[in-house]
C-alpha positions in Angstrom: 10.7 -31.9 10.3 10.8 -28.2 10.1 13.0 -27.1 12.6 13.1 -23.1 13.3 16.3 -20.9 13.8 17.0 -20.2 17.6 17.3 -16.5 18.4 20.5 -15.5 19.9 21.2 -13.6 23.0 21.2 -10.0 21.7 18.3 -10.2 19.7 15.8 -7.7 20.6 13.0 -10.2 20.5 14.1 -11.8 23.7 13.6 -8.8 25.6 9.9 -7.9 24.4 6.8 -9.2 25.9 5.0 -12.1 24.1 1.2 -11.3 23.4 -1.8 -13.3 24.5 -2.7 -16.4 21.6 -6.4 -15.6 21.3 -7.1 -18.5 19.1 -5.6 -21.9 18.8 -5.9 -22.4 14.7 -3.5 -24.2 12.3 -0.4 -21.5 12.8 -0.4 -22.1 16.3 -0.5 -25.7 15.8 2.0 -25.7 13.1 4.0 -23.1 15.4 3.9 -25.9 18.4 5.2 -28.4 15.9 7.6 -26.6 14.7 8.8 -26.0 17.9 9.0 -29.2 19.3 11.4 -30.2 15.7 13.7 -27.3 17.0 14.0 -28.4 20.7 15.2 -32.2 19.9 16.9 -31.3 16.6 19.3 -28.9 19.8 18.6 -31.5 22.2 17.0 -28.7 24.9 14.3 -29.2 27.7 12.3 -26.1 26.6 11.8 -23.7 24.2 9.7 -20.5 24.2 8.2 -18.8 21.0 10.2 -16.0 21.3 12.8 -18.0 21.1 11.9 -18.9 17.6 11.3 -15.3 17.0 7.5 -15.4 17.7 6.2 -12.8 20.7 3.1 -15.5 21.2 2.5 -16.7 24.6 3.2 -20.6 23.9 6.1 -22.7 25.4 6.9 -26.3 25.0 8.7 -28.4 27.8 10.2 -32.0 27.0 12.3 -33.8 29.6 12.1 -37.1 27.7 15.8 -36.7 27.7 16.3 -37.1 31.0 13.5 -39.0 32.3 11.6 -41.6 30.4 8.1 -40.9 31.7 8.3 -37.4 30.1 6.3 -36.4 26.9 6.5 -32.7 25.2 4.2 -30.5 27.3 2.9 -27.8 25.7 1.7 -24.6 27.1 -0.4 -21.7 26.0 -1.2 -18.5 27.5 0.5 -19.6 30.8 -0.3 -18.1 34.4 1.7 -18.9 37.1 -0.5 -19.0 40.2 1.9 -19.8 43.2 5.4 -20.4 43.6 6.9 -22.7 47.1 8.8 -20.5 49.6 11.5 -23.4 49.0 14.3 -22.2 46.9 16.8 -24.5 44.7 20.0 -23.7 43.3 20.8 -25.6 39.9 22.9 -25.6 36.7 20.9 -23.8 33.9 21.3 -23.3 30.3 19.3 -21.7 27.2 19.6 -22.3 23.9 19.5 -18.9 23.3 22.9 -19.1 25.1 25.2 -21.6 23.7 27.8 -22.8 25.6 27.0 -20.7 28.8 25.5 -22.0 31.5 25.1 -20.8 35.0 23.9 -21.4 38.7 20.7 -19.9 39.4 18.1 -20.0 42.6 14.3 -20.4 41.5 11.3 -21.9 43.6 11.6 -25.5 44.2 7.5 -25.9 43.0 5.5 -24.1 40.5 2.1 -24.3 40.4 0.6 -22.9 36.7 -2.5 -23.0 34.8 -2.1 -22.8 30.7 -4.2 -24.4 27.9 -3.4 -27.1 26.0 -3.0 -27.4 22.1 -6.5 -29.4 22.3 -7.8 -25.6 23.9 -8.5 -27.0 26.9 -7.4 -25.1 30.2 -5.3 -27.1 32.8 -3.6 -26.5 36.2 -0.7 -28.4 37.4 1.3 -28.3 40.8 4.7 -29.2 39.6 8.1 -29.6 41.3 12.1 -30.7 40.2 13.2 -30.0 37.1 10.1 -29.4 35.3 9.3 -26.7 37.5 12.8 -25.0 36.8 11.6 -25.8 32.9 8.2 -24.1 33.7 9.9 -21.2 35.2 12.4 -20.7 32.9 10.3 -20.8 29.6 7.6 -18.8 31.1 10.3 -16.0 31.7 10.7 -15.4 27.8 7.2 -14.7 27.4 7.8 -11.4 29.6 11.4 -11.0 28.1 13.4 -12.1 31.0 16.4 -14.4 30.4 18.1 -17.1 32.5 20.8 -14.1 33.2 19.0 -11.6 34.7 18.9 -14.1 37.5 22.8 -14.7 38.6 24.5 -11.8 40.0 26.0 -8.6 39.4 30.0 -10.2 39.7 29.0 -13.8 37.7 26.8 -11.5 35.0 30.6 -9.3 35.3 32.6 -12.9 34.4 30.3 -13.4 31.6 30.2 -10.2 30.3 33.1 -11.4 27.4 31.4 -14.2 26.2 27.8 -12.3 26.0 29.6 -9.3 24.1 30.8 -12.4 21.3 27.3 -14.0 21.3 25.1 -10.4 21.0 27.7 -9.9 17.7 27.1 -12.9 15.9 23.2 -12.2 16.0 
C-alpha cells in the first residue's frame, strides 16, 4: 500500500485549480492507486488529487463503508452537467479538515460525465450520498472547500479551530 499524505486546510494547494489529465498513463494509474490506499488507510468517502498535493483533475469516491453495494469510483476530468433544483442539508466532513465537520446544503442529484481509469468517457445521474461525494470532491478540483459553503456566523465559530489546523500545515 502506498498511502499519500493528506493536505491540510491552509495549504495553498487546496485553493488552486487542478489542470486537465490529458493522458491516462502509468502516473495517473499509480496516482489513482495511490489514492484509493490513502482514502481507506483514513477511512473517507472521497478524496481529490489536490488533496494529495496533485492539481490533476482526478477524484476517487468509495462508499463501501457505508453501503455494501459500493466499489471505488474513479473519476477523471469530471464535468458536471446538471444539478436537481432539490436541495439537502447534511453532516459533511473532509479529510483535509480533521475533526471538523459541518452542515451544509448541496443539490439532492448530480448528474456528471468523467472518464474512467480504463479512458473511457461515462455519464451518470446520481443522487444521496454519492452525489454529496460527487459534489464535494469535484469542488477541490476548482479549489473550493466544504467551508466556503456554511455561513458567515458558523465559518465565525470555526474560525479558532481553522486558525490551529492552517498552523500545523
Amino acid at each position: 500500500m502506498a498511502e499519500q499524505r493528506i493536505v491540510l486546510y491552509g495549504d495553498p494547494v487546496l485553493r488552486e485549480k487542478a489542470a486537465p489529465v490529458d493522458d491516462i498513463d502509468q502516473e495517473v494509474k499509480d496516482l489513482v492507486s495511490n489514492m484509493v490506499d490513502t482514502l481507506k488507510m483514513n477511512h473517507g468517502l472521497g478524496l481529490a488529487a489536490p488533496q494529495v498535493g496533485v492539481l490533476k483533475r482526478v477524484f476517487i469516491v468509495d462508499l463501501s463503508s457505508v453501503d455494501l453495494n459500493e466499489t471505488v469510483r474513479v473519476f477523471i476530468n469530471p464535468e458536471i452537467l446538471t444539478t436537481s433544483k432539490e436541495k439537502v442539508e447534511l453532516e459533511e466532513g473532509c479529510l483535509s479538515f480533521p475533526g471538523i465537520y459541518q452542515s451544509i446544503v448541496r443539490p439532492a442529484g448530480v448528474r456528471v460525465r468523467a472518464t474512467g481509469l480504463d479512458g473511457q468517457q461515462f455519464e451518470l445521474g446520481l443522487g444521496g450520498l454519492t452525489a454529496r461525494a460527487v459534489l464535494h470532491e469535484n469542488d477541490h478540483l476548482n479549489g473550493v472547500l466544504f467551508i466556503d459553503h456554511i455561513s458567515p456566523f458558523a465559518r465565525t465559530l470555526l474560525r479558532g479551530k481553522l486558525k490551529r489546523l492552517a498552523a500545523a500545515s
